[in-house]
C-alpha positions in Angstrom: 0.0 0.0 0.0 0.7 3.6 -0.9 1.8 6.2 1.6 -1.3 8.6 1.9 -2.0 11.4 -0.3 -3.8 14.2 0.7 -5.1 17.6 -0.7 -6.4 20.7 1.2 -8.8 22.8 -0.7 -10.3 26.0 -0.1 -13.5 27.8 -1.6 -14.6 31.2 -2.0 -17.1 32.3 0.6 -18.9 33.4 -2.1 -19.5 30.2 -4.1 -23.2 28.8 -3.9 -23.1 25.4 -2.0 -24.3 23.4 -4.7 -20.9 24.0 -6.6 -18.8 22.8 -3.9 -21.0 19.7 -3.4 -20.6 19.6 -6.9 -16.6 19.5 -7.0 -16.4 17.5 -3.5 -18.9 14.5 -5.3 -16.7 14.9 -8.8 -13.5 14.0 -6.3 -16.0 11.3 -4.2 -16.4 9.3 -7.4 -12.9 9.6 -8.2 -11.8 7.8 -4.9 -10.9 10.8 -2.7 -12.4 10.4 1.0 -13.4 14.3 2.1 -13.6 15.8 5.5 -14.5 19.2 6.3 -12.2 21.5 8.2 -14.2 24.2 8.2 -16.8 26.3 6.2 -14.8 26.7 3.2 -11.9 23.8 3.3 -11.6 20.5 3.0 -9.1 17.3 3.3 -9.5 15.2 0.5 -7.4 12.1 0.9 -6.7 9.4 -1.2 -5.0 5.7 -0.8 -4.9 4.1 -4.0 -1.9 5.7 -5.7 -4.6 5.4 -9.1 -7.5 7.2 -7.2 -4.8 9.9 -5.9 -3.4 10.5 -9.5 -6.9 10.9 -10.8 -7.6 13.4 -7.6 -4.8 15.5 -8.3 -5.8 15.7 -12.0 -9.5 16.5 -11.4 -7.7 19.2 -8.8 -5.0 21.1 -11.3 -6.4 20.1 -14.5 -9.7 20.1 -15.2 -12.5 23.0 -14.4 -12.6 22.3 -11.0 -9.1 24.3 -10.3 -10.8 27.4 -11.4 -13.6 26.7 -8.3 -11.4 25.8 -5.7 -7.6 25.9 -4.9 -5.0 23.8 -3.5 -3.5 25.3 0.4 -1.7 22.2 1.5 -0.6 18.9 0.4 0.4 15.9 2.7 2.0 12.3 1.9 2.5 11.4 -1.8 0.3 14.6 -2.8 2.4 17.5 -4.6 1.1 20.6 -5.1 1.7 21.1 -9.1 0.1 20.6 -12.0 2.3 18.8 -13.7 2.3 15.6 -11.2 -1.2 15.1 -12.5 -1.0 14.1 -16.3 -4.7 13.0 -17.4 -5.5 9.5 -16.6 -6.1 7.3 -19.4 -8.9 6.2 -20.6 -10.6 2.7 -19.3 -10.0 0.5 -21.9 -6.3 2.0 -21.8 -4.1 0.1 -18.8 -3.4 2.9 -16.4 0.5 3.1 -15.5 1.9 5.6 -12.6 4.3 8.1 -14.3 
């Protein structure tokens, strides 16, 4: 097993609540186990190192980093983009960079 991964992400005050449920299911269905720490941040963890690569795609690469950012990363987690290549598709074996 993997070493941890985790993420903490922050959202504007001013985001409506259905777009952070919205980002915080996207990263549920991805793998990622979320806890709030407070009214606008979360941990989302991950310990599958496939389920933490998708995370931290969805996170830097996708829409969703224009909703929410990255404060802290824990474990395997890196805070760049470029640790987060887009996973391949399913019919394509998935290989760790």
């Amino acid at each position: 097993m993997m070493e941890q991964a985790s993420f903490e992400i922050a959202f504007p005050a001013h985001l409506p609540q259905a777009r952070v449920e919205y980002c915080l299911n996207s990263l549920r269905n991805a793998g990622a186990i979320v806890e709030t720490l407070g009214s606008e941040t979360y941990r989302v963890s991950c310990t599958r190192a496939k389920d933490h690569q998708h995370v931290g795609w969805i996170l830097f690469q996708t829409h969703i980093a224009d909703i929410c950012r990255v404060v802290a990363t824990s474990g395997a987690a890196q805070a760049r983009a470029s640790a987060y290549p887009k996973p391949p598709k399913s019919s394509e074996p998935y290989r760790l960079p």
